[in-house]
N, C-alpha and C positions, 0 to 999 in steps of 0.2 A: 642270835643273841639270846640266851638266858635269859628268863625271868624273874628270875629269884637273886642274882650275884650281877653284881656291876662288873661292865663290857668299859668303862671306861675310867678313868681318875679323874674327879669332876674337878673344873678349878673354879665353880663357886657350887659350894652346899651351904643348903639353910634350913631352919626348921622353922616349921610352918604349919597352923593352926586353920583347920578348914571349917569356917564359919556359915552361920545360917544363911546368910544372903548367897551362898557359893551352890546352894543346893536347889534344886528343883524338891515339888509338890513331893515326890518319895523319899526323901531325906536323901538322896546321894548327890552328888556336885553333879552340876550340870554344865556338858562336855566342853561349851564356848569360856567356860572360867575357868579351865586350865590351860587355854591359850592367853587369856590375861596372867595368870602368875608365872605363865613363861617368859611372857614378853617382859614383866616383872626383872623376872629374872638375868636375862637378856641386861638391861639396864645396869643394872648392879652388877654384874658382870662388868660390861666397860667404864660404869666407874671405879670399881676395886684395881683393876688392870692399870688404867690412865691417873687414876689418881683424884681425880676430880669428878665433882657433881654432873651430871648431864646436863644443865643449862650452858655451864662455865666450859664444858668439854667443843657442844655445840659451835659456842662465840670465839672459842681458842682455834677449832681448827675450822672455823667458815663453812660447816657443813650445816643443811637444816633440819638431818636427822636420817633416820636410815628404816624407810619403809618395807612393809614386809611385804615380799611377791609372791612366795611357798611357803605353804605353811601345811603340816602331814599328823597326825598322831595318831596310835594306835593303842586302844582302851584295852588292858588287862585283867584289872580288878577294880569295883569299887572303890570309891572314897566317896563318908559322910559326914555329915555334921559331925563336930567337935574330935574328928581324927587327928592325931597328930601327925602329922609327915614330911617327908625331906626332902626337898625341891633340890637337882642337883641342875647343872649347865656346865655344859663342856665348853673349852676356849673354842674360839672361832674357828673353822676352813675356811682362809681368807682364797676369792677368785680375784680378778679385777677390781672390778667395783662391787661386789658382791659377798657375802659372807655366810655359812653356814652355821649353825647354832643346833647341836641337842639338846634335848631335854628329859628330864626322867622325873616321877613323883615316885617315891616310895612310901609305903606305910608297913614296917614294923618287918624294914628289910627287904620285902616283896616291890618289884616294879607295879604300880598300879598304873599307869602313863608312859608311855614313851612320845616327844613330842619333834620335831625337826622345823625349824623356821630358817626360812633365804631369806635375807633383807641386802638392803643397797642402798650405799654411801651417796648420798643424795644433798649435791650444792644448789644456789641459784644460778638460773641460767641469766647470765646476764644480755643474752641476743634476745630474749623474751622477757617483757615486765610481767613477774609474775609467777613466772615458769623454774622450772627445776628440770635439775637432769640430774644422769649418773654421773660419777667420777672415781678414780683410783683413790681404793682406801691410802691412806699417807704410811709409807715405810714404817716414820715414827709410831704409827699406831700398829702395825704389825708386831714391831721389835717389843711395844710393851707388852703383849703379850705370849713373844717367846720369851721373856724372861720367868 
């Protein structure tokens, strides 16, 4: 994969303002806050797709969310305070119950982040009070986002 030129057609890009709380003591982001504005990402992602909020998405299809089991990324370049940059997220690799997710940050064109999160379609187990298991993500949410 290139560095410099995108490997993929992202289906959500954002632009995105890297803030003082994002940085550690030397002014660069500190590397656990690019996995929150992936997961960020991630988010917004299957609400643009489904259509709906994440709460309302949650209650609609009886899931209690989709935790992340793999999580990988691989630092390029810097990013600091007050950088502008462009968070992109590619649509899902849907497995069973499972989903893959990239992620990229760019600043000023350049990959600075490359990021990969597994999460899983995650209902209540109702043989256990309390409990959760996996389940097959639902067609209908696959098909929203082949469209």
């Amino acid at each position: 994969m290139s560095t410099d030129t995108p490997d993929f057609a992202a289906f959500l890009s954002r632009p995105y303002r890297i803030e003082w709380g994002h940085c550690d003591p030397a002014g660069i982001v500190y590397a656990p806050r690019f996995l929150e504005m992936f997961g960020e990402s991630t988010i917004m992602l299957f609400e643009k797709a489904l259509g709906v909020r994440k709460r309302d998405m949650l209650k609609a299809q009886g899931v209690i969310g989709f935790p992340m089991v793999d999580v990988s990324a691989r630092f390029l370049r810097p990013a600091a305070y007050s950088d502008e940059v462009l968070l992109e997220a590619e649509a899902p690799a849907f497995g069973n119950s499972s989903f893959t997710i990239r992620h990229r940050l760019l600043k000023d064109g350049a990959v600075c982040v490359e990021g990969t999160e597994k999460r899983v379609w995650t209902v209540r187990d109702t043989d256990r009070p309390g409990g959760m298991r996996a389940e097959r993500v639902p067609d209908a949410v696959r098909e929203m986002f082949a469209r």
